[in-house]
Phi, psi and omega in degrees: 000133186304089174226094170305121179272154170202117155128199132200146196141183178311158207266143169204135207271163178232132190239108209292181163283175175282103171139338212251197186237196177272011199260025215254316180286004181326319183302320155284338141332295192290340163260357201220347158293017198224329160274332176233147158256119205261106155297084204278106165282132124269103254265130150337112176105335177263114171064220183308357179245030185292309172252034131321122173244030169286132202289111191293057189199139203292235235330319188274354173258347198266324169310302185308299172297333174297332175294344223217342179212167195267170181321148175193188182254104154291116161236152208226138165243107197074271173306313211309346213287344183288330175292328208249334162308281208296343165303282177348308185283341199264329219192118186296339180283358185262140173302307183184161185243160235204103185247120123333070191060039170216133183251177187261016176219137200254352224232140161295157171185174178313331166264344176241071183297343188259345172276170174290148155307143191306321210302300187275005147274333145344307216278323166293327166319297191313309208289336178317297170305311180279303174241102192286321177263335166275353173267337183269348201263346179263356170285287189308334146326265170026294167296314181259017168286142184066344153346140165274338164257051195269025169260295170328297178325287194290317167331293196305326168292317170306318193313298185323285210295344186249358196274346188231011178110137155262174201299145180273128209320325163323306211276321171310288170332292192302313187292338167284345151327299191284335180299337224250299169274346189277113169251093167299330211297322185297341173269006164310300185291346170255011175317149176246355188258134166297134176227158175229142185227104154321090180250132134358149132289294196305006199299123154295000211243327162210097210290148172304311192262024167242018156264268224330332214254334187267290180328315158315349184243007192234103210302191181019045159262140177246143174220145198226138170252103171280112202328302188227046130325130166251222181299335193220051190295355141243046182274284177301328228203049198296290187328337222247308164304287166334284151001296172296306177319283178315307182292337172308299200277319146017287212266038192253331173092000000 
């Protein structure tokens, strides 16, 4: 597995989203390598990890990157966010976590109103197989939709998404999976890690007020709404992001 090192200072591991690598966070790379020394995962199946063939399933990636970098502060943005929870929840070297536009339940349900129906990432498998490149250019839209910079936004996801290679079909599939079936929510109240969670207002994909709902359940949790954030808010809105990040880690001691 691809885990690009930058910087120097406390370690902070980053974990991308679906479809895309670690080359995704650059805008924080560029504010934050003078401050951190920043671990950029690529995930199995994604950019410089396309033939990894570590099983695209949280335990086996999170033994895998842990093994591979020193304690540090995980933080995961959307899919990644499941990944950098469940390190959190596992596994005594992360200081604390860091959720990005990520909960730890993606899929709605009675007690969870604000998340998606199971139906559209079903509907995204399905559409992977008949048009492969046009179901990810309509996930990415996704992303930058309502963004106050989503024309900028979607570019920078376009750039991205072919710069390392694109992802490999499998690895899509297995992350729509995880997106799909992963209910996280039981490890909030016993996390043993400070965590802060970073939400969109503007998000479609994961509303500001189901991070609100997780974070209610997680002690030594902070939570911050970037005003006209979307889906990748530290794409449009890096300063702001960086910023929460630096004072986060800050006060971590």
């Amino acid at each position: 597995m691809q885990i690009e090192v930058v910087g120097q200072g406390p370690a902070l591991v980053l974990i991308h989203g679906w479809a895309l690598h670690g080359g995704v966070f650059a805008p924080l790379v560029e504010r934050l390598a003078d401050r951190f020394q920043l671990h950029l995962v690529d995930l199995p199946g994604h950019g410089a990890s396309r033939d990894d063939a570590t099983p695209l399933r949280l335990p086996y990636v999170v033994n895998a990157i842990a093994a591979a970098t020193p304690p540090a502060v995980w933080c995961g943005w959307s899919l990644g966010g499941l990944f950098a929870l469940h390190a959190a929840a596992t596994l005594p070297q992360v200081r604390a976590l860091v959720m990005i536009a990520a909960t730890p339940c993606f899929v709605r349900a009675v007690d969870w109103p604000d998340a998606v129906e199971a139906s559209v990432f079903e509907q995204f498998g399905q559409d992977l197989a008949r048009d492969y490149r046009g179901t990810l250019e309509r996930f990415l839209a996704l992303d930058a939709m309502g963004s106050e910079h989503a024309r900028q936004e979607l570019r920078t996801l376009r750039e991205m998404l072919v710069a390392r290679g694109e992802p490999a079909p499998h690895a899509l599939n297995d992350g729509l999976r995880l997106l799909e079936v992963s209910d996280l929510r039981g490890a909030l109240p016993t996390l043993r890690t400070p965590s802060l969670w970073l939400a969109g207002q503007r998000d479609r994909l994961v509303a500001a007020r189901t991070m609100q709902a997780a974070a209610a359940l997680t002690p030594a949790a902070e939570m911050h709404t970037i005003a006209h954030g979307g889906h990748a808010p530290f794409l449009g809105h890096a300063d702001e992001v960086a910023r929460h990040l630096q004072h986060f880690v800050s006060g971590l001691g």
